[in-house]
C-alpha positions as CSV (number, residue, x, y, z in Angstrom):
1,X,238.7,43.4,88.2
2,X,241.4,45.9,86.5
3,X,240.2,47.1,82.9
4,X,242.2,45.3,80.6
5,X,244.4,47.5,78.3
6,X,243.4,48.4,74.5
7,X,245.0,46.1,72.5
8,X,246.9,47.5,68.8
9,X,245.9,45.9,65.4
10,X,248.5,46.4,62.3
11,X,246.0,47.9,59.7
12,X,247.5,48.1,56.5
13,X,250.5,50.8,56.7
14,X,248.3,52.5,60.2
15,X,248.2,50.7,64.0
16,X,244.4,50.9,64.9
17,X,243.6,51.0,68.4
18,X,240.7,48.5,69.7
19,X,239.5,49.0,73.1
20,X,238.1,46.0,75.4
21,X,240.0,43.4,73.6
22,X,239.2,40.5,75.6
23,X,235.7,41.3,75.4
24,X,233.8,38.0,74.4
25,X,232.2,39.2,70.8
26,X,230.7,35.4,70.1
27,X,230.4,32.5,72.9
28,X,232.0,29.2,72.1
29,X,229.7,26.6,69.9
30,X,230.7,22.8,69.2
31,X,232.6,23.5,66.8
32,X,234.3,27.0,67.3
33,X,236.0,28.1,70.5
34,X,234.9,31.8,71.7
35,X,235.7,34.6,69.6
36,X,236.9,38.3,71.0
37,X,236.7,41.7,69.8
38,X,240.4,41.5,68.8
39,X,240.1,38.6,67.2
40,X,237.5,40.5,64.6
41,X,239.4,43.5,64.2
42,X,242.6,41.3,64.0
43,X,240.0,38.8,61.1
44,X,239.2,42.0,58.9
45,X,242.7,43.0,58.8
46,X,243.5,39.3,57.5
47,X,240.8,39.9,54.8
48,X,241.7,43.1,53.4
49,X,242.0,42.2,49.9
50,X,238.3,40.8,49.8
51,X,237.1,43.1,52.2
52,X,238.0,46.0,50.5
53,X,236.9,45.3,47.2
54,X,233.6,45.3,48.6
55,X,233.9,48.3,50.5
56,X,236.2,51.0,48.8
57,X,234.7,54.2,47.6
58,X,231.2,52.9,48.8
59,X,228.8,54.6,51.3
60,X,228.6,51.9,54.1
61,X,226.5,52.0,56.7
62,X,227.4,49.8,60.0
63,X,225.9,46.7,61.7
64,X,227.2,47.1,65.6
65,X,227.1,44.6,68.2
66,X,228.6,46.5,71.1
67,X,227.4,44.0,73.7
68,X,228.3,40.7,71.4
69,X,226.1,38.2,70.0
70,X,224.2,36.1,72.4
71,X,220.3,34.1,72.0
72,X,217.7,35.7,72.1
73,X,219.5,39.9,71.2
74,X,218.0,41.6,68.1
75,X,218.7,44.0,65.8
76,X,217.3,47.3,65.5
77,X,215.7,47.8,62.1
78,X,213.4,51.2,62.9
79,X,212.3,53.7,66.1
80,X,210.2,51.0,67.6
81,X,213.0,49.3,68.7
82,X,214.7,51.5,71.2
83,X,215.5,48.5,73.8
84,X,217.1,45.9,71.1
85,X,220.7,44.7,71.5
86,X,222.3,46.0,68.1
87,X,221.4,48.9,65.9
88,X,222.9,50.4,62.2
89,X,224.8,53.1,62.2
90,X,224.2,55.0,58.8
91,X,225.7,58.1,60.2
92,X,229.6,58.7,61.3
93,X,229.8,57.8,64.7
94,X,231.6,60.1,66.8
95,X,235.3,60.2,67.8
96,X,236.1,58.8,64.3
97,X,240.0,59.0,63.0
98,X,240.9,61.4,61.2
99,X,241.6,59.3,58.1
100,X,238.4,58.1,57.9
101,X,236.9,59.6,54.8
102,X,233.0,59.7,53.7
103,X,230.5,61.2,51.4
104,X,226.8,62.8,51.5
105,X,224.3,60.0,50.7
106,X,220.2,60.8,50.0
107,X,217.7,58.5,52.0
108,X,214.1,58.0,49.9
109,X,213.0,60.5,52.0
110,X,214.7,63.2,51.0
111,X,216.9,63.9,54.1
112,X,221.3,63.7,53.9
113,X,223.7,62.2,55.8
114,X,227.5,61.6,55.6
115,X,228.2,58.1,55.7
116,X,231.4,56.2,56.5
117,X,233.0,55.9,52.5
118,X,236.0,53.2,53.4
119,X,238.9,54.1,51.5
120,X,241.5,51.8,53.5
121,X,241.9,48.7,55.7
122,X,242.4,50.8,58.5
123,X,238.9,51.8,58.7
124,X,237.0,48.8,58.8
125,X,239.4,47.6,61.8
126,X,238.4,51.1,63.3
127,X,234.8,50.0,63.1
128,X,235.5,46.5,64.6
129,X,237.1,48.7,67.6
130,X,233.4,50.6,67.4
131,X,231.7,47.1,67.3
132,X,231.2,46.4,63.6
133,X,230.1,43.1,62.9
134,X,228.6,43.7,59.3
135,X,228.8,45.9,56.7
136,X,226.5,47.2,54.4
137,X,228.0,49.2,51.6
138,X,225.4,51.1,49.1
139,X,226.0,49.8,45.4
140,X,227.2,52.8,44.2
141,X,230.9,54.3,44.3
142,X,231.6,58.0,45.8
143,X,231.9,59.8,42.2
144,X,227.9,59.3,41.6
145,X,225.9,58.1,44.7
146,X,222.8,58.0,42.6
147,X,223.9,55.7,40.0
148,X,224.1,52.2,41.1
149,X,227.5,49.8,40.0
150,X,226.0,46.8,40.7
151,X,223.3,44.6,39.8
152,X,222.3,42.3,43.6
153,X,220.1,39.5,43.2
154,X,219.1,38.1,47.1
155,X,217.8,34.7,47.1
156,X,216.1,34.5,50.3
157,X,214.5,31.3,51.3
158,X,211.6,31.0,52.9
159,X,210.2,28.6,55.6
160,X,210.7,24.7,54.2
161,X,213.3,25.7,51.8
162,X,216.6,25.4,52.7
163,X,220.5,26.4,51.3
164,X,220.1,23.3,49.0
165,X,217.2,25.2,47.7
166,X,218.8,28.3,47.4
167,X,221.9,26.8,45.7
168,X,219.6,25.1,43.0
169,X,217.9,28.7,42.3
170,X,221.4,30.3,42.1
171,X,222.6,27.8,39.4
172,X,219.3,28.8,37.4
173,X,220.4,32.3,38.1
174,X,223.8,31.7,36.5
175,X,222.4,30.2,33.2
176,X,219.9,33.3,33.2
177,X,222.9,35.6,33.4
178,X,224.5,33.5,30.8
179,X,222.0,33.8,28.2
180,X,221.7,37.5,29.0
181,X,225.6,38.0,28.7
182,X,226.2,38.8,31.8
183,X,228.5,37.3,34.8
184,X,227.6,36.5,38.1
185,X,229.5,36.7,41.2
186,X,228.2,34.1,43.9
187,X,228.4,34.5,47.5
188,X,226.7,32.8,50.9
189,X,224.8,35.4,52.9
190,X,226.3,33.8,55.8
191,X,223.0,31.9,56.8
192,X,220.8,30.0,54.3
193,X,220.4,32.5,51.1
194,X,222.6,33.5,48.6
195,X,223.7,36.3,47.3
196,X,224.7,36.9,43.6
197,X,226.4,40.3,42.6
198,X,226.5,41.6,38.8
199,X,228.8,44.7,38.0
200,X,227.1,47.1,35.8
201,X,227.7,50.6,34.0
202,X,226.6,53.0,36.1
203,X,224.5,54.7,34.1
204,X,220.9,53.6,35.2
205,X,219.1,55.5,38.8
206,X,218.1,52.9,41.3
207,X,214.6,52.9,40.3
208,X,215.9,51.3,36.8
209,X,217.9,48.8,38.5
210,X,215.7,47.4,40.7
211,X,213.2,47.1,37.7
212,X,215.6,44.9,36.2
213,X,216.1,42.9,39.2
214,X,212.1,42.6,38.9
215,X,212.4,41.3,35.5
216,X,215.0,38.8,36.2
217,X,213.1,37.7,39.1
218,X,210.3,37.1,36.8
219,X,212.3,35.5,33.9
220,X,213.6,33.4,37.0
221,X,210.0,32.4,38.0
222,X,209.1,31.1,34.8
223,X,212.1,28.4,34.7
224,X,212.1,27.3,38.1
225,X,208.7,27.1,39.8
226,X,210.6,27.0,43.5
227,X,211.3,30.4,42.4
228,X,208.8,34.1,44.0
229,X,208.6,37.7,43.7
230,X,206.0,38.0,45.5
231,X,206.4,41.0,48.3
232,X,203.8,39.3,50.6
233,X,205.3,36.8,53.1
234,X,201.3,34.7,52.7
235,X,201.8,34.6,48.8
236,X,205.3,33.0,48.5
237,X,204.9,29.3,49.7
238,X,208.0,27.3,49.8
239,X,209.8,29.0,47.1
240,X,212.6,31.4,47.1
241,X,212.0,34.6,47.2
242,X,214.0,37.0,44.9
243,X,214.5,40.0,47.3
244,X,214.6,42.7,44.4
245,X,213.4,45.4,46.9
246,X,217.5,44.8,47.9
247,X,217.9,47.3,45.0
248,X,216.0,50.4,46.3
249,X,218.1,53.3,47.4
250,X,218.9,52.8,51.3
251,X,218.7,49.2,51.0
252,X,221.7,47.0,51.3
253,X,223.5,43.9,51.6
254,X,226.1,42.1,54.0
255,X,229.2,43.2,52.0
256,X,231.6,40.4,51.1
257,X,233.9,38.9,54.4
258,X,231.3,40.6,56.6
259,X,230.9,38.5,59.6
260,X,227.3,37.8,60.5
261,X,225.9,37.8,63.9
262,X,225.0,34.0,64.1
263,X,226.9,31.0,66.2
264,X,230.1,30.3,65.0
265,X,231.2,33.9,63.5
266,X,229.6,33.0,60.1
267,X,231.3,35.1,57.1
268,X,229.5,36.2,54.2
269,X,232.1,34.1,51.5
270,X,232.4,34.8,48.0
271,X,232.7,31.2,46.3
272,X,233.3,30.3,42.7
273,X,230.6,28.9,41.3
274,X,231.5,24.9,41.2
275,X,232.0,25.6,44.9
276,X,228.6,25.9,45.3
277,X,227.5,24.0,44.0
278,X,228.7,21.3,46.3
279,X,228.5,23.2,49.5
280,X,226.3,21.7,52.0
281,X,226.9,23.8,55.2
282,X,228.0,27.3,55.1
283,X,228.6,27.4,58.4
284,X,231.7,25.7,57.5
285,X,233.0,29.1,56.1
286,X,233.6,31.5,59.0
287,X,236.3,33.4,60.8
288,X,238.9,30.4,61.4
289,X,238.4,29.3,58.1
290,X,237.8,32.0,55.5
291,X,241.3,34.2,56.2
292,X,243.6,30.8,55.8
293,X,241.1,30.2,52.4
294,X,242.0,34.0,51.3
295,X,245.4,33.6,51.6
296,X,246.2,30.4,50.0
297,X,243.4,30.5,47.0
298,X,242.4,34.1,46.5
299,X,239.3,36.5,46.3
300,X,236.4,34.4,44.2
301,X,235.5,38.0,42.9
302,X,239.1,39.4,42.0
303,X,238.1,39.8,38.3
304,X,234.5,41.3,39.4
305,X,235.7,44.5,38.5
306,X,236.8,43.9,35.1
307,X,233.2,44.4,33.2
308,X,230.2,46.1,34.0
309,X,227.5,45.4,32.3
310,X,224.6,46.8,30.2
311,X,221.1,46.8,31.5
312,X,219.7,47.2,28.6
313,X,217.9,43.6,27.9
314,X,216.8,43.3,31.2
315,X,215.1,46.8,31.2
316,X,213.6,45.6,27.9
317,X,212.3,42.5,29.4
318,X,210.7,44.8,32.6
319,X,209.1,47.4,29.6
320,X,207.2,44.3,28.4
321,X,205.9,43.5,31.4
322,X,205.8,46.6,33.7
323,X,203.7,45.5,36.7
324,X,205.2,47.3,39.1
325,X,205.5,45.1,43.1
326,X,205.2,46.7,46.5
327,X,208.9,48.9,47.7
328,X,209.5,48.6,51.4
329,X,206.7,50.0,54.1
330,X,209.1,52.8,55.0
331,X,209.5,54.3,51.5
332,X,206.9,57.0,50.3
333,X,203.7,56.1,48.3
334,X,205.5,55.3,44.6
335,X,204.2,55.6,41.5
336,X,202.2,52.6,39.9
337,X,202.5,50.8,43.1
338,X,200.1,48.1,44.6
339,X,197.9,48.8,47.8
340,X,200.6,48.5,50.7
341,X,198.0,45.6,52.6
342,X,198.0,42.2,52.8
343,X,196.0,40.2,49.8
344,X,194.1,38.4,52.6
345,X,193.1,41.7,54.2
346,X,192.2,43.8,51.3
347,X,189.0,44.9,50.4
348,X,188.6,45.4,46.7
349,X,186.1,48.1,47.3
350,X,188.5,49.9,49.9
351,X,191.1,51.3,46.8
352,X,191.1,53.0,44.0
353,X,192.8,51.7,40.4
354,X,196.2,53.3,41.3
355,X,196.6,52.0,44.9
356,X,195.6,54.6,47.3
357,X,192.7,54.0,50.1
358,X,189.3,55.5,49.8
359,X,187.8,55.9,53.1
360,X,184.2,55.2,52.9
């Protein structure tokens, strides 16, 4: 069978060329028809407004399905998983345009890289050609990739919750923010959790920031009891689980209009908040559905940019209350930290007062 010809995408005021075009990027479900490689590079031009005010001026790292979604592919998320389907790309790839700008970011363990910095439509439509699916923009801008702009509160459920669950926590979330004096920008994650985004002066290190996400969590906990922090899967019951760790350097989020590698192209949606609160499926808010919504109502998070807000209550709330919670397995022994084991597995005897083992 002939190779069929790269297709052309009108990219803002560039023509982006996308390879394989017929190539099947998501198989046909009962309620969507099949979905193609063009057709994603053709749905993140449609969404450029959204897309990038999620994405300009941020380090973004890249979630590429070459091969498509199908049952039963995974994800790479570290070295162990050399045979999976899908990996990140936190580096440039290679062969990238020439207009594609970036900018040095620092991983927690002290090593560099220059990451993809989108600064135009015409890159994320280059990264659909690369097979982009999601992206995962850092919450800092270019000008200071140490201080963080944003605030991200995950609200991850856990087995027996569901998005009903999620949506209840998120409303709690809302009043929360209100009585701090801060506003909330509400998303789906594109499968069951929620995502709410808070702009804030960029002034704290990531270290501060996720402290305050601590805090909140913990302010959370005491008004809704279907509400955790806990790190350790065996301690959060059917609750949902305020993913603070989502605020450590390295760690990021589906970005706003990023498609997620699920049935049905799922999108990652912002939604006002009176939209969610009568949302039953999310599903419902995908590719065929979420450029027409663009067009006709707007971005949700237009005004997001207008205030950024001080951390200065929540930090106040973490300083009376500074127990610090476990950062994720890859990150270096932190300070203050709890032993990195399982509460059912430890052995009091086995560690000292500040977390480290002591081999007997």
């Amino acid at each position: 069978m002939p190779k069929t010809p790269a297709a052309e995408v009108q990219a803002g005021d560039r023509t982006v060329r996308v390879s394989s075009p017929d190539r099947v990027i998501y198989e046909a479900t009962d309620t969507t028809t099949e979905v193609t490689k063009l057709m994603v590079a053709e749905y993140f031009a449609g969404v450029e407004d959204g897309l990038m005010r999620a994405l300009r001026d941020r380090p973004t790292a890249l979630e590429r399905w070459t091969s498509g979604v199908r049952p039963g592919m995974r994800l790479a998320t570290g070295p162990q998983d050399k045979d999976a389907d899908a990996f990140y790309q936190k580096r440039v790839p290679k062969g990238a345009p020439d207009y594609l700008e970036t900018v040095q970011i620092t991983f927690p363990s002290g090593r560099t890289a220059e990451e993809i910095c989108p600064t135009e439509i015409a890159v994320p439509v280059w990264c659909a050609h690369m097979g982009t699916l999601t992206f995962h923009p850092w919450p800092v801008r270019r000008d200071d990739v140490d201080r963080p702009d944003e605030l991200r509160l995950d609200l991850d459920p856990q087995p027996g919750t569901t998005f009903a669950d999620a949506v209840r926590v998120a409303g709690a979330a809302r009043v929360l923010l209100d009585d701090l004096g801060m506003t909330g920008y509400a998303k789906t994650s594109g499968n069951r959790g929620v995502h709410v985004f808070v702009r804030i002066e960029p002034r704290w290190e990531f270290v501060d920031v996720r402290h305050a996400a601590i805090a909140f969590g913990r302010e959370l906990e005491k008004r809704d009891p279907g509400v955790t922090t806990a790190w350790w899967k065996e301690e959060r019951g059917q609750r949902i689980f305020v993913d603070y760790n989502q605020n450590c350097r390295d760690r990021t989020i589906a970005s706003a209009y990023s498609l997620r590698p699920l049935p049905g192209a799922p999108v990652s949606t912002p939604v006002t908040w009176e939209e969610l609160a009568e949302l039953d499926d999310p599903r419902g808010l995908n590719l065929f559905t979420v450029p027409q919504r663009l067009a006709e109502h707007g971005d949700p998070w237009a005004g997001i940019d207008e205030v950024h807000h001080d951390l200065t209550r929540l930090l106040e709330l973490w300083e009376a209350d500074p127990r610090e919670l476990n950062y994720p397995p890859d990150y270096p022994k932190m300070p203050g930290e709890p032993p990195r084991v399982q509460p059912s597995k430890k052995v009091a005897e086995h560690w000292d007062e500040e977390g480290n083992r002591v081999e007997g």
